[in-house]
C-alpha positions in Angstrom: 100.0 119.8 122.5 101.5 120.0 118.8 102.0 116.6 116.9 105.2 115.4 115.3 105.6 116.1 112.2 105.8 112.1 110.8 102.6 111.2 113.0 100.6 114.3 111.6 101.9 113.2 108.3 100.4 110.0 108.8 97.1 110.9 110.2 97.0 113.4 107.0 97.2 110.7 105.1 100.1 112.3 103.0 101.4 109.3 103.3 100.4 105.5 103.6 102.4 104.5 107.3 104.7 106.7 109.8 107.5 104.7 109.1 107.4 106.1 105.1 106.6 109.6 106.3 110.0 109.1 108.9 112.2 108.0 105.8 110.8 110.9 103.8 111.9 113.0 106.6 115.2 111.4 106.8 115.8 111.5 103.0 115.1 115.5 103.1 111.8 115.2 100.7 110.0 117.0 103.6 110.2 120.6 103.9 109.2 122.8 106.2 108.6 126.8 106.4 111.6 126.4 103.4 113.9 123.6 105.7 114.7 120.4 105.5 111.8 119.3 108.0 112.8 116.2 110.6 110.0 113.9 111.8 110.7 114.7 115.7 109.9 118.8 114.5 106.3 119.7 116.2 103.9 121.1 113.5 101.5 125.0 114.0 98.6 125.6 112.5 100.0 128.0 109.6 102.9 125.8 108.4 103.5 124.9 104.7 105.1 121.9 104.1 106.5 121.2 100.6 106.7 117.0 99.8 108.8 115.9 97.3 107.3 113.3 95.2 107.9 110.7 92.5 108.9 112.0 88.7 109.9 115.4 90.4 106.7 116.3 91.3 106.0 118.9 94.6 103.1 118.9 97.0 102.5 121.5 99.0 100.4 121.7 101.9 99.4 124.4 104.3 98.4 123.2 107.9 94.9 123.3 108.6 94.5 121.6 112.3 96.1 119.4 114.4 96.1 115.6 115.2 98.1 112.7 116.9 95.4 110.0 116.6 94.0 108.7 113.3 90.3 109.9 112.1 88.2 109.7 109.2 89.9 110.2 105.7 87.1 112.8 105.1 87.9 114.3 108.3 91.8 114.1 107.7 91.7 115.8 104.5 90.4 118.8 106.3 93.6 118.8 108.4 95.2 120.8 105.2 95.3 123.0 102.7 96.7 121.2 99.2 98.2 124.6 97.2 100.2 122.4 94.7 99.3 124.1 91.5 97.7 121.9 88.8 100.0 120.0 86.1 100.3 121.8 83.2 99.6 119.6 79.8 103.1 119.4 79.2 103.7 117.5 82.4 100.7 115.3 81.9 101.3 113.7 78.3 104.7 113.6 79.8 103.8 111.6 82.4 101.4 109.2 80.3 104.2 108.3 78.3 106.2 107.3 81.2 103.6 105.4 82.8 103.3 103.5 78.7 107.3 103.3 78.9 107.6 101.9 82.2 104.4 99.3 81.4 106.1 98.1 78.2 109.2 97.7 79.7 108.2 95.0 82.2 108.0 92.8 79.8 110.9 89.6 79.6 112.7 89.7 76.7 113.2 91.2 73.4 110.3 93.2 72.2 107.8 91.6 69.7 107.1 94.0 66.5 103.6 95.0 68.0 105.3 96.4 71.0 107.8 98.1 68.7 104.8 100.0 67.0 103.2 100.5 70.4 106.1 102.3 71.4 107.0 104.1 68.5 102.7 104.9 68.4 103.3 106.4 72.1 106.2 108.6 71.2 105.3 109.7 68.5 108.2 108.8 66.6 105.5 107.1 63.5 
């Protein structure tokens, strides 16, 4: 018997509950074999599923085995395949200076001078 797509998801540990791999689903980040994927589909070994993730990132997965119950995370990461290609440098400072943005930005109120520098420093607008 073939698993649903949101349980294997979550037994993958592609993502942290069932309930965030159903709203993936639902919000068309999932796809499968190239279409929108919903989470009552039944998975084969030999599918690629491509997950849309934060910052416009894509993961894609080919399916190794099968399972409806939970196991091991070792064991679970031998359920696929990850064939996302590795971020190119571009796409990594960009993302470091996202990750500074949105950490400076947290702060309440106006910005002291230091974390103008800081900013400008990260930018490289100095």
């Amino acid at each position: 018997m073939s698993p649903r797509l949101d349980i294997w998801l979550d037994v993958a540990c592609l993502f942290k509950t069932r309930s965030e791999a159903q709203k993936a689903c639902r919000l068309g980040k999932v796809n499968l074999n190239g279409a929108p994927a919903k989470a009552h589909r039944d998975l084969k070994i030999g599918d690629e599923l491509v997950i849309s993730r934060p910052l416009g990132r894509k993961q894609t997965v080919t399916v190794l085995g099968l399972a409806d119950t939970h196991v091991a995370k070792a064991e679970a990461r031998k359920l696929y395949d990850d064939t996302t290609p590795p971020p190119t440098a571009e796409e990594v400072e960009m993302r470091r200076i996202e990750r500074a943005y949105r950490a400076t930005s947290k702060a309440v109120g106006r910005p002291t001078r230091d974390d103008r520098r800081a900013r400008r420093r990260m930018t490289g607008k100095d």
